[in-house]
C-alpha positions in Angstrom: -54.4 -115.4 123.4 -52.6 -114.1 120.2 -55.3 -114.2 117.4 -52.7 -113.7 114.5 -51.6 -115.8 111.7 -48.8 -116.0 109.1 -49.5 -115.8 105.7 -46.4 -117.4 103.8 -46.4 -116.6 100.3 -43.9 -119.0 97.9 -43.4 -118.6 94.3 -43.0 -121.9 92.9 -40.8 -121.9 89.0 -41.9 -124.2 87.5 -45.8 -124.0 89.0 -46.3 -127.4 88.8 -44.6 -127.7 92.1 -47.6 -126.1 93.7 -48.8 -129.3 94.0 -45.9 -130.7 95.7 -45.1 -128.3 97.9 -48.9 -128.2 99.4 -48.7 -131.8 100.1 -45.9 -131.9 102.1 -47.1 -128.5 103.4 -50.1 -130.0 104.6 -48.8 -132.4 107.2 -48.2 -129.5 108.7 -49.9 -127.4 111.2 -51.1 -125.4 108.0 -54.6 -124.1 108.1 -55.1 -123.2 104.7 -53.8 -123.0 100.8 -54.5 -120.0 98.6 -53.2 -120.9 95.3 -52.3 -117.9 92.9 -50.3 -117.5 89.2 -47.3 -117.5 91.3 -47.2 -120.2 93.6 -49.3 -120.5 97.2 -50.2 -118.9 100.2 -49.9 -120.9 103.1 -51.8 -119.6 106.2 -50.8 -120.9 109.9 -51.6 -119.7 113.4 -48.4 -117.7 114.7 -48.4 -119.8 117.4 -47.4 -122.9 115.4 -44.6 -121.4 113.8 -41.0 -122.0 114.2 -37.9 -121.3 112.5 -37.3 -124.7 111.8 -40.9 -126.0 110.3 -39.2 -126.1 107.0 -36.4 -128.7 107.7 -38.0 -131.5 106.4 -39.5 -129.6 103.5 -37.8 -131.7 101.0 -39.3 -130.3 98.1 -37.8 -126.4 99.3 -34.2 -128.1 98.6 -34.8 -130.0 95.1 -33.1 -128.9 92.2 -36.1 -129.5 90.1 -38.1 -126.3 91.6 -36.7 -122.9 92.4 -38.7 -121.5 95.9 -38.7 -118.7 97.5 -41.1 -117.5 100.2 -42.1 -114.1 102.4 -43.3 -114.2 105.6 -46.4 -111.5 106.8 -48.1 -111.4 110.1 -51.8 -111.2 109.9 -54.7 -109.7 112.0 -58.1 -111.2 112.2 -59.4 -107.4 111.0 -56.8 -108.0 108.1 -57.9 -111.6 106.8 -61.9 -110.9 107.3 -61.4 -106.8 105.2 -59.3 -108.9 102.4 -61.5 -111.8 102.2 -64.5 -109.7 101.6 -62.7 -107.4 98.7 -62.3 -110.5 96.9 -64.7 -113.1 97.5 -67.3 -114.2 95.2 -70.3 -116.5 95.8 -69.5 -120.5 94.9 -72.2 -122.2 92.5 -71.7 -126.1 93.5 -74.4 -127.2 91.6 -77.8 -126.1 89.8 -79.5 -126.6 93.4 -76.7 -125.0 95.5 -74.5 -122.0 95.9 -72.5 -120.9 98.8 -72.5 -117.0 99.5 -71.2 -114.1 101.8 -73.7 -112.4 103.9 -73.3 -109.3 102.2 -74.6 -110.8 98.6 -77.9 -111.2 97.6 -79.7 -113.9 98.4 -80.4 -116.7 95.9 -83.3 -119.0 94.4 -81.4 -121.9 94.9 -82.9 -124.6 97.1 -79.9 -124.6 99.3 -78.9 -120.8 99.4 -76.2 -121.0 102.2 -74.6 -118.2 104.1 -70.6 -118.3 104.7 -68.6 -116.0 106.4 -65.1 -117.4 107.4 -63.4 -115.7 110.2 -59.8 -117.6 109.9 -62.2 -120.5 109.5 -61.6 -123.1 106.4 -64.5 -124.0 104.1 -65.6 -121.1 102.0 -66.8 -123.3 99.3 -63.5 -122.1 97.0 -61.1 -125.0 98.0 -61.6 -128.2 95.4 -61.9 -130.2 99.0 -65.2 -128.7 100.6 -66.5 -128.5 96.8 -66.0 -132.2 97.1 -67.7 -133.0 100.3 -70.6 -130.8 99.3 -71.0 -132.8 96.6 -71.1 -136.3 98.1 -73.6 -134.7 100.6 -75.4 -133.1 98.0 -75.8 -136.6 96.2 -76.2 -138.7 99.8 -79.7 -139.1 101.5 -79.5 -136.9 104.5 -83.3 -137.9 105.5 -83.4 -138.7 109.4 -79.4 -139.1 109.8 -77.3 -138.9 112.6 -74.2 -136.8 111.3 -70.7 -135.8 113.1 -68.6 -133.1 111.1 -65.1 -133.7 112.4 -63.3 -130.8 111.8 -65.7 -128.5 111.1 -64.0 -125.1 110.3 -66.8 -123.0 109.0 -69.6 -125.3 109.8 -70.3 -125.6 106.4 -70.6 -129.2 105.4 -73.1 -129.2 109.0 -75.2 -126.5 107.7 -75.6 -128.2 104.3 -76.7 -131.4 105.7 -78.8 -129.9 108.2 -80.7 -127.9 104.8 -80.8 -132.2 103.4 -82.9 -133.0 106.6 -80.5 -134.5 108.5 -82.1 -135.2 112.1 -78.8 -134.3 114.0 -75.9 -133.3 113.8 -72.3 -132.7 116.1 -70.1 -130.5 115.1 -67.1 -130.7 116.5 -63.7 -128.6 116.1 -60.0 -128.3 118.4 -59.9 -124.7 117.0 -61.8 -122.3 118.9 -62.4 -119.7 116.4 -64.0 -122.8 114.2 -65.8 -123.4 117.2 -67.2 -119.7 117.3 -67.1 -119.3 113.5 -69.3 -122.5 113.2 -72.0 -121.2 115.7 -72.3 -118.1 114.0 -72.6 -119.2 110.6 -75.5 -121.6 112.0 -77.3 -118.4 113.3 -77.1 -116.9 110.0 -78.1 -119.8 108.0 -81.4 -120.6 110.9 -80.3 -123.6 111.8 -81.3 -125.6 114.4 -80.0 -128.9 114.3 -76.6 -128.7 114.9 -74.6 -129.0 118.5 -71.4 -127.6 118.1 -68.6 -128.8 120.2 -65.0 -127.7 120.9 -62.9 -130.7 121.7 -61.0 -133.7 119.5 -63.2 -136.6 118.1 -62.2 -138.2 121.4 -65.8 -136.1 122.9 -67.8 -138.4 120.4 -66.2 -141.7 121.4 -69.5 -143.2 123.1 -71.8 -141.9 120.4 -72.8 -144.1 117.2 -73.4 -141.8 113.7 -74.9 -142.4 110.4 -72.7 -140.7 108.6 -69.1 -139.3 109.1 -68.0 -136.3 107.3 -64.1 -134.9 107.9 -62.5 -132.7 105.6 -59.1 -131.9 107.7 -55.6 -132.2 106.5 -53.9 -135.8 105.8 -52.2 -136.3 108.9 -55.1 -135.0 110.4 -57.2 -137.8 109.5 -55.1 -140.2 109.9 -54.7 -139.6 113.7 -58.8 -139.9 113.7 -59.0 -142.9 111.5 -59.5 -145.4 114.7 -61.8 -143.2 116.3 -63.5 -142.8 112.9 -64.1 -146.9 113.7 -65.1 -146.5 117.4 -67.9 -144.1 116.3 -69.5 -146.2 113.5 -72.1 -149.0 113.4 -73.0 -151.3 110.9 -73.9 -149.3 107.5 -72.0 -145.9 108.5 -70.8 -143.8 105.6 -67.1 -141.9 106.1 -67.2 -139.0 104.0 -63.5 -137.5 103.8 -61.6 -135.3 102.1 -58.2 -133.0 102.1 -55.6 -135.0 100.7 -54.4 -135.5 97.4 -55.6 -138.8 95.0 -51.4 -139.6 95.2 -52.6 -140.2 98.6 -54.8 -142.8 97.8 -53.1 -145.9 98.7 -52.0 -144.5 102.3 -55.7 -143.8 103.1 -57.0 -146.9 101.6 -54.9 -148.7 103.3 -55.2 -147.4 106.9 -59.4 -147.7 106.0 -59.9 -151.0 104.5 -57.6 -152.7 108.0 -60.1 -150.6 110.2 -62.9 -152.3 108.4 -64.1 -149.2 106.1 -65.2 -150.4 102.4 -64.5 -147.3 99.6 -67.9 -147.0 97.5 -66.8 -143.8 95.6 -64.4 -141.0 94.7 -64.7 -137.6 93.4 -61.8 -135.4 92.4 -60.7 -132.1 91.6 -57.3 -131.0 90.3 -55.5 -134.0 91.8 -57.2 -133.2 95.0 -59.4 -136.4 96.3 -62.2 -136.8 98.4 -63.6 -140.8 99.4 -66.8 -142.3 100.4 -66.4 -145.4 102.7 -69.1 -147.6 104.0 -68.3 -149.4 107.5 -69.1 -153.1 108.0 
């Protein structure tokens, strides 16, 4: 299987189509969005990539924005030697930090141990800050979780640390699924089954809480199994869209009988706690 990706590097004049661009990116089968003082890196399996992904880019043809873009081809050996020249640890709040394994440890209460491995959720992006957050602030206590999409196990590996009593972890990609296994050995966790399959594996399983931080489109192909999962009570947790996005996902929600309790956002990036009834 060929393990390499494509970094696409745009310069965006003016910047503020950053914004634009990554939203229309994202409906895409884009992995991941390195913003920069330039524009944005977009990061997608070789694999996915054809010549014509762009054509209904509309933003890459409006007059309002001048675009450019370079395309490199990128090794696993290449993303894991760059990310560790520049990544630093991520302070979410006074009780939580996420770190490489190569930095000290922490006195944090929840000191947690990333390392990514073409994986997303470093702790960097605005969306997993987000999600960390609502777990940070839910009561984990005796839960049943699923963590659709998992990426880097992260939000799993935080909830587990909360006292979560189980959790599924569950990812299409099989270098989340390996990415997520290891990063629960290096974190001692014990808690967490992960799985490598769609959300269709989970359909005859009932959760306490949902957590999902995948792209737009992504969630909303998993919004009706998001229902056939729930029970009375459940909490959806999801992020990875932006709040112009609101509506779309409130409306898809609220008809599948999912309540919104509370939003948290970061740069115009959004993430949504629902309750299920």
């Amino acid at each position: 299987m060929d393990d390499s990706y494509l970094a696409v590097n745009f310069k965006v004049s003016p910047i503020s189509g950053v914004e634009i661009l990554i939203a229309e990116l994202s409906y895409l089968s884009f992995e991941m969005f390195e913003e920069n003082s330039q524009g944005v890196i977009a990061y997608i399996k070789k694999s996915d990539y054809k010549e014509s992904i762009f054509d209904n880019v509309r933003v890459l043809n409006s007059k309002e924005f001048k675009i450019s873009y370079k395309i490199q081809e990128i090794q696993n050996k290449n993303w894991n030697e760059e990310w560790e020249s520049s990544y630093q640890p991520v302070e979410i709040n006074q009780n939580c930090i996420i770190r490489a394994p190569f930095h000290q440890s922490s006195n944090k209460i929840y000191d947690i141990i990333i390392k990514p491995e073409m994986s997303f959720g470093t702790g960097h992006h605005e969306t997993t800050k987000l999600m960390l957050e609502f777990i940070l602030d839910e009561e984990m206590g005796d839960k049943t979780i699923c963590d659709i999409g998992c990426g880097t196990g992260i939000l799993s590996i935080l909830s587990e640390k909360k006292g979560a009593k189980r959790i599924d972890a569950i990812d299409i990609d099989v270098k989340c699924y390996q990415n997520t296994l290891d990063n629960i050995k290096r974190n001692s966790c014990h808690k967490i089954k992960t799985i490598h399959s769609s959300s269709e594996a989970l359909i005859d399983k009932k959760y306490d809480i949902i957590l999902s931080n995948i792209t737009l489109n992504g969630l909303v192909k998993n919004f009706k199994n998001f229902k056939k999962i729930s029970k009375n009570n459940t909490i959806l947790i999801v992020s990875g869209f932006y709040i112009n996005d609101e509506f779309e996902v409130k409306k898809k929600l609220n008809r599948l009988g999912f309540k919104l309790k509370d939003t948290k956002v970061k740069n115009n990036w959004a993430a949504f706690k629902y309750c299920y009834s």
